[in-house]
Backbone as CSV, one residue per row, in Angstrom:
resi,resn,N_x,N_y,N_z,CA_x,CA_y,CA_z,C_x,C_y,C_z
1,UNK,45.479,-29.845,124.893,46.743,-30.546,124.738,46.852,-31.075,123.314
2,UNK,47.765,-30.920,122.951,48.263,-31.657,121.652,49.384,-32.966,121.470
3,UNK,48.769,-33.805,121.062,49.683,-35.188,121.091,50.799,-35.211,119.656
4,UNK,51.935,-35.547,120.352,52.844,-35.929,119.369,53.133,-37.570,118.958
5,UNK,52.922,-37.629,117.711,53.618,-38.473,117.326,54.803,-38.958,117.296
6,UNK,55.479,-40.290,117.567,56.790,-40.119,117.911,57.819,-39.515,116.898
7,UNK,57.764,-39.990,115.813,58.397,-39.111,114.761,58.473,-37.348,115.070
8,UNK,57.464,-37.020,115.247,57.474,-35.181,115.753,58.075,-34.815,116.726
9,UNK,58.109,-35.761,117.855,58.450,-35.931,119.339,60.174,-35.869,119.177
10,UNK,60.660,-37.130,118.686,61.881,-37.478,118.067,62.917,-35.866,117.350
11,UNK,61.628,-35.207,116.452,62.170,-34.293,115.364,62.713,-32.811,116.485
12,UNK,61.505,-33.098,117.257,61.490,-31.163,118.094,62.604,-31.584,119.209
13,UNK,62.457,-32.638,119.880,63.712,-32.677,120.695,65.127,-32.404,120.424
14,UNK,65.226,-33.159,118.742,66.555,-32.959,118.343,66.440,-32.074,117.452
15,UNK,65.342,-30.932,117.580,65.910,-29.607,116.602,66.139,-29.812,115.170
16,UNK,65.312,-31.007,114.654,65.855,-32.144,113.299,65.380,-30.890,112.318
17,UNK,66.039,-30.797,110.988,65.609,-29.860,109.910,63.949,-30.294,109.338
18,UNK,63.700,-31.447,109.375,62.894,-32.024,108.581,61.363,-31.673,109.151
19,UNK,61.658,-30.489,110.789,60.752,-29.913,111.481,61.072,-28.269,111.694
20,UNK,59.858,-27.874,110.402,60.258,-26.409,110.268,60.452,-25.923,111.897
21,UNK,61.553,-24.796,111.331,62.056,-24.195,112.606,61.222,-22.963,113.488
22,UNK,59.723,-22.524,112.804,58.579,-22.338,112.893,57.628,-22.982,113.797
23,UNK,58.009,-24.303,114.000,56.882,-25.467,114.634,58.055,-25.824,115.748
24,UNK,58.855,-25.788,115.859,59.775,-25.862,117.344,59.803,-24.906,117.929
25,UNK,59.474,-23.558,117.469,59.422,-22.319,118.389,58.028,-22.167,119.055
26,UNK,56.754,-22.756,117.792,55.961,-23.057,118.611,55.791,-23.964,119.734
27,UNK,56.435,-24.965,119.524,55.975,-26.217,120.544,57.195,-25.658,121.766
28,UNK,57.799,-24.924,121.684,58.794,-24.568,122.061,57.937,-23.437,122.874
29,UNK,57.263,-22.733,122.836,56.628,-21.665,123.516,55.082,-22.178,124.357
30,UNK,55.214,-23.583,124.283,53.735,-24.148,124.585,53.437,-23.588,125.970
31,UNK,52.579,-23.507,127.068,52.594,-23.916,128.292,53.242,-25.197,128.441
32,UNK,53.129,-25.508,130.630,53.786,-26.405,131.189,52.315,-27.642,130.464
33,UNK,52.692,-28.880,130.329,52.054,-30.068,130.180,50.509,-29.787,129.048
34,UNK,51.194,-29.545,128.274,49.999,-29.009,127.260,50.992,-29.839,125.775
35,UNK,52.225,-30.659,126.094,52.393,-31.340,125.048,52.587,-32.527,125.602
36,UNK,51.749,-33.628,124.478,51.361,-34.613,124.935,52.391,-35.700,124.762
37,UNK,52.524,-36.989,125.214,53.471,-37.378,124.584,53.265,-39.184,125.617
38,UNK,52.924,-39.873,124.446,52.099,-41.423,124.767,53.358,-42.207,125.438
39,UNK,53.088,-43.004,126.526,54.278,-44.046,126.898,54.998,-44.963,125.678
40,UNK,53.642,-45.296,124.886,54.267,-46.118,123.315,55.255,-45.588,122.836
41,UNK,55.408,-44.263,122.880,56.561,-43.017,122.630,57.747,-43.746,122.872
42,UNK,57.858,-43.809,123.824,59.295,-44.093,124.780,59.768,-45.251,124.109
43,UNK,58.547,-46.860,124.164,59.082,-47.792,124.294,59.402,-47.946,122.519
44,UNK,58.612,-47.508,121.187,58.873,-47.179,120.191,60.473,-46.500,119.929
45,UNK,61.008,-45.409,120.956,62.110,-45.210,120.398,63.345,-45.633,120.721
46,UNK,63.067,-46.497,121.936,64.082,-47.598,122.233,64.027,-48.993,120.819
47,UNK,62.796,-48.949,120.782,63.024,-50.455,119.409,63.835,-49.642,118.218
48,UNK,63.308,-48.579,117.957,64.562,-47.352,116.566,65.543,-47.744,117.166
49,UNK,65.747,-47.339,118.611,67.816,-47.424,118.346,68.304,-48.420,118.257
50,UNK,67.751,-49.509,118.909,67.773,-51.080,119.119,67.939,-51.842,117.634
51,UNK,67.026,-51.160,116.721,66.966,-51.875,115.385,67.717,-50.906,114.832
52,UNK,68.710,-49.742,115.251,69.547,-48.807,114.461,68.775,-47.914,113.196
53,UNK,67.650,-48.080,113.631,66.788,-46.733,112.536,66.544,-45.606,112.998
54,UNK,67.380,-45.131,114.203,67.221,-44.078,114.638,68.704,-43.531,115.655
55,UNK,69.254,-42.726,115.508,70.500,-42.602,116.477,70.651,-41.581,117.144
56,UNK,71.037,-41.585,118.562,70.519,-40.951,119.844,71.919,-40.487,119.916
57,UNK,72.025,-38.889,120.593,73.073,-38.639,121.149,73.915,-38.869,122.421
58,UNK,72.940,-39.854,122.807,72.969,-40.659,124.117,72.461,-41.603,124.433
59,UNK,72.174,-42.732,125.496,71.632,-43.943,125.604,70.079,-43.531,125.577
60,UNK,69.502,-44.539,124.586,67.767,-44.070,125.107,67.554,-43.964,126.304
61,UNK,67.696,-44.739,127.257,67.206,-43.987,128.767,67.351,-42.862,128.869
62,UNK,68.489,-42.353,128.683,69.138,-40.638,129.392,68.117,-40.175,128.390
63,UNK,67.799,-40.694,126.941,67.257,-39.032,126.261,65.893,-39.352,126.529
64,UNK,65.251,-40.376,126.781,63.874,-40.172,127.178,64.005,-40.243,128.515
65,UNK,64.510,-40.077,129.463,64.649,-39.175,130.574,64.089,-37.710,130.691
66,UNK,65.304,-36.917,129.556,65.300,-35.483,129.830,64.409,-35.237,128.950
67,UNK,64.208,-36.092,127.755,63.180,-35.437,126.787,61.665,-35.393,127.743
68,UNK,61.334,-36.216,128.656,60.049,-36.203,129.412,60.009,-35.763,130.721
69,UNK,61.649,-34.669,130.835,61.709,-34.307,131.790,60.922,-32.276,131.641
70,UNK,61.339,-32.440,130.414,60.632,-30.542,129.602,59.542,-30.038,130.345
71,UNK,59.205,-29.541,131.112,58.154,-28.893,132.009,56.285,-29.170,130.799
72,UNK,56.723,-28.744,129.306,55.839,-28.701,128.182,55.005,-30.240,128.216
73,UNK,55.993,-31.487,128.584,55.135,-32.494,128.498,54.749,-33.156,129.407
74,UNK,53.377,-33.693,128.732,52.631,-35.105,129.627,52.910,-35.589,129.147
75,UNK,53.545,-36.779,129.815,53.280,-38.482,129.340,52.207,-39.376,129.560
76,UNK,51.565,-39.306,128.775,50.106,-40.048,128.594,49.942,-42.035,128.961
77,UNK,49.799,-42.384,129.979,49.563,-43.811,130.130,49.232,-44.729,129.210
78,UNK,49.522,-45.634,129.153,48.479,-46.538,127.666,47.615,-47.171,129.167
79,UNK,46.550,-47.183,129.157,45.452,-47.030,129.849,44.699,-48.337,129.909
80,UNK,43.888,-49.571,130.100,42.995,-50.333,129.671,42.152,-49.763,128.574
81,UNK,41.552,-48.462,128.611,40.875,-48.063,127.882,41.266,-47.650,126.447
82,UNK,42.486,-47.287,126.773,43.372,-46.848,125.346,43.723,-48.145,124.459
83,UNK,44.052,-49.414,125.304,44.504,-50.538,124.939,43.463,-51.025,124.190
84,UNK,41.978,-51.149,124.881,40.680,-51.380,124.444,40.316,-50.734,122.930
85,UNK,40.465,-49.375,123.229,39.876,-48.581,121.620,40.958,-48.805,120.820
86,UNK,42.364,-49.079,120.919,43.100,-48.960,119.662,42.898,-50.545,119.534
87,UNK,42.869,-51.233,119.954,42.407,-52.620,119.549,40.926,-52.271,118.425
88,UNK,39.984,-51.856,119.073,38.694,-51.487,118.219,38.749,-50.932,116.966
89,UNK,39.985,-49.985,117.155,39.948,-49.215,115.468,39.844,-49.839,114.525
90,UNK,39.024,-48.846,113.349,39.318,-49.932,111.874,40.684,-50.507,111.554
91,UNK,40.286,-51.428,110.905,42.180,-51.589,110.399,42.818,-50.868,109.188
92,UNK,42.573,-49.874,109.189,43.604,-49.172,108.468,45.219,-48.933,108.044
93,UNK,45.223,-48.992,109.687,46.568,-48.769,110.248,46.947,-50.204,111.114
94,UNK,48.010,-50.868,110.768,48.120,-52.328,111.547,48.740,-51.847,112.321
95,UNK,49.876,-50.743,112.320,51.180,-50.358,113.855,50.589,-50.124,114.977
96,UNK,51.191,-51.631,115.944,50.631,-51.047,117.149,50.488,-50.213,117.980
97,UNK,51.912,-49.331,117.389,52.349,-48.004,118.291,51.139,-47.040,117.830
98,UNK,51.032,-46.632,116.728,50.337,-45.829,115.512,48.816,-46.050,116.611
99,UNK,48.424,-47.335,116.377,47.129,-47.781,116.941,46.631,-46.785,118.607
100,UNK,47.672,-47.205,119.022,47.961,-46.486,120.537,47.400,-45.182,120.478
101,UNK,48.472,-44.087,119.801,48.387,-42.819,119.450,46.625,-42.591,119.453
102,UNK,46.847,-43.286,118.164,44.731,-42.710,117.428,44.061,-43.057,118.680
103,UNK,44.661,-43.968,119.860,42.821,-44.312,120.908,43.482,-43.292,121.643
104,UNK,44.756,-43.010,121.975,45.092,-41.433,122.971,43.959,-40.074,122.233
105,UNK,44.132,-40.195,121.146,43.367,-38.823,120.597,41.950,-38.763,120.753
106,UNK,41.747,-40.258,120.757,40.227,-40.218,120.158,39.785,-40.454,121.579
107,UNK,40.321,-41.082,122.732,39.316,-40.926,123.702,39.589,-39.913,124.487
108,UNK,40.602,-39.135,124.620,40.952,-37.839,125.240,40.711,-36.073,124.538
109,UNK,40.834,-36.077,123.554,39.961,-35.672,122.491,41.238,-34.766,121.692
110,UNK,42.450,-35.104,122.102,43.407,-34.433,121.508,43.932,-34.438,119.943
111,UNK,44.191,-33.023,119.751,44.699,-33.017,118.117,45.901,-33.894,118.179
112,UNK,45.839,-34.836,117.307,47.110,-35.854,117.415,48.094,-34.828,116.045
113,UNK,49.444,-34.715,116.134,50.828,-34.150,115.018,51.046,-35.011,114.693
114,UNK,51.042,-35.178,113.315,51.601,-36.678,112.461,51.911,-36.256,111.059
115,UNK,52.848,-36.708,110.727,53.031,-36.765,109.152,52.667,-38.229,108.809
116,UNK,52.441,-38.815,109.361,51.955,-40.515,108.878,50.502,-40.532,107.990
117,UNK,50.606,-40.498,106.822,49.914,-40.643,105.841,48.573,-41.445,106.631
118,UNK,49.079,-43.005,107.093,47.814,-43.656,107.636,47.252,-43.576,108.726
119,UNK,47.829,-42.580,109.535,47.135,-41.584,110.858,46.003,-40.800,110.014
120,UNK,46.564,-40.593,109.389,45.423,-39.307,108.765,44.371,-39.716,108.074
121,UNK,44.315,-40.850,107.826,43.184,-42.093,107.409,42.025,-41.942,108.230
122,UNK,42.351,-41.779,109.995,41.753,-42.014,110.780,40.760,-40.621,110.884
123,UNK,39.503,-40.363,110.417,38.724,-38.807,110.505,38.129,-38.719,111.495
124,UNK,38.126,-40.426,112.387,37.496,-40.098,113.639,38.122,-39.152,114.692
125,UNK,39.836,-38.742,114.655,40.099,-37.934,115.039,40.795,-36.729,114.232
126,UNK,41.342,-35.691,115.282,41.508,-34.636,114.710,43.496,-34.963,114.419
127,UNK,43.703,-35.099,112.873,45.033,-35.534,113.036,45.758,-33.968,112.172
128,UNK,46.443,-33.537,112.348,47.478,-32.115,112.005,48.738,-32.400,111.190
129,UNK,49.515,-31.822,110.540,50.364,-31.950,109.979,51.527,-30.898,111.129
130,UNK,52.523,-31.240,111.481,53.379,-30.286,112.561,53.351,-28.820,111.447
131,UNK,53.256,-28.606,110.131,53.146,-27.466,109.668,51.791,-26.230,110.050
132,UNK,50.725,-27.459,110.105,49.219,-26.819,110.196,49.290,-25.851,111.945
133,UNK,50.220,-26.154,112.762,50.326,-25.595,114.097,50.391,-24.238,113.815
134,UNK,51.446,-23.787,112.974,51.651,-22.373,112.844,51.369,-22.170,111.301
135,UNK,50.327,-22.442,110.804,49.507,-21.888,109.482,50.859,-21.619,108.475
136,UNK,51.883,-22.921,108.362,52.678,-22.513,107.396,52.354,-23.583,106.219
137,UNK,52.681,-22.780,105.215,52.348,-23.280,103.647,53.058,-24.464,103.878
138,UNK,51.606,-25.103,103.118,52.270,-27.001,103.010,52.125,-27.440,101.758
139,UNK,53.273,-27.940,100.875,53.828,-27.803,100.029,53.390,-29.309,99.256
């Protein structure tokens, strides 16, 4: 399984340019529940629309509805245990959402998709660029 970051999550749902059209055909061709996708997800992109840094073609409920309705994803629990290790991480990264993500990867053992510079800080797990999926030149 491969975990998305919400930013990636956000990008492939809405077909966004800023996610080569290369890496949506992949994630787009995944198997059923082989894309991952953290509860922090959800409640992260309700605070975007809420704080207007992000705009939905519909009420966040309805689109994280159907967006976690895609046969492709799991929605991953935030767990005691997940709560536990992203508390533990170095502090690199202060976002609690961010924090979340890295203990989903690191105790489940999934390649986390991130363009977040300070995800990728983290070498205890395996973090990807959404380009590195389909071996396209990264610029």
């Amino acid at each position: 399984m491969i975990l998305l970051d919400t930013h990636v999550w956000v990008w492939w749902v809405q077909g966004a340019p800023r996610l080569d059209p290369k890496v949506i055909a992949y994630l787009d061709a995944m198997p059923p529940k082989c894309v991952g996708v953290s509860a922090i997800s959800c409640w992260e992109v309700a605070m975007l629309v809420r704080h207007k840094r992000l705009v939905l073609p519909v009420d966040p409920d309805v689109w994280i509805r159907d967006a976690l309705s895609d046969p492709r994803v799991e929605v991953l629990p935030i767990t005691h245990t997940v709560a536990i290790s992203a508390a533990l991480l170095p502090e690199r990264h202060k976002d609690p959402a961010d924090r979340i993500l890295i203990a989903h990867a690191l105790i489940d053992g999934h390649q986390l998709i991130s363009e977040d510079d300070r995800i990728h800080s983290y070498t205890e797990v395996t973090v990807l660029r959404p380009a590195a999926l389909t071996g396209i030149s990264q610029h």
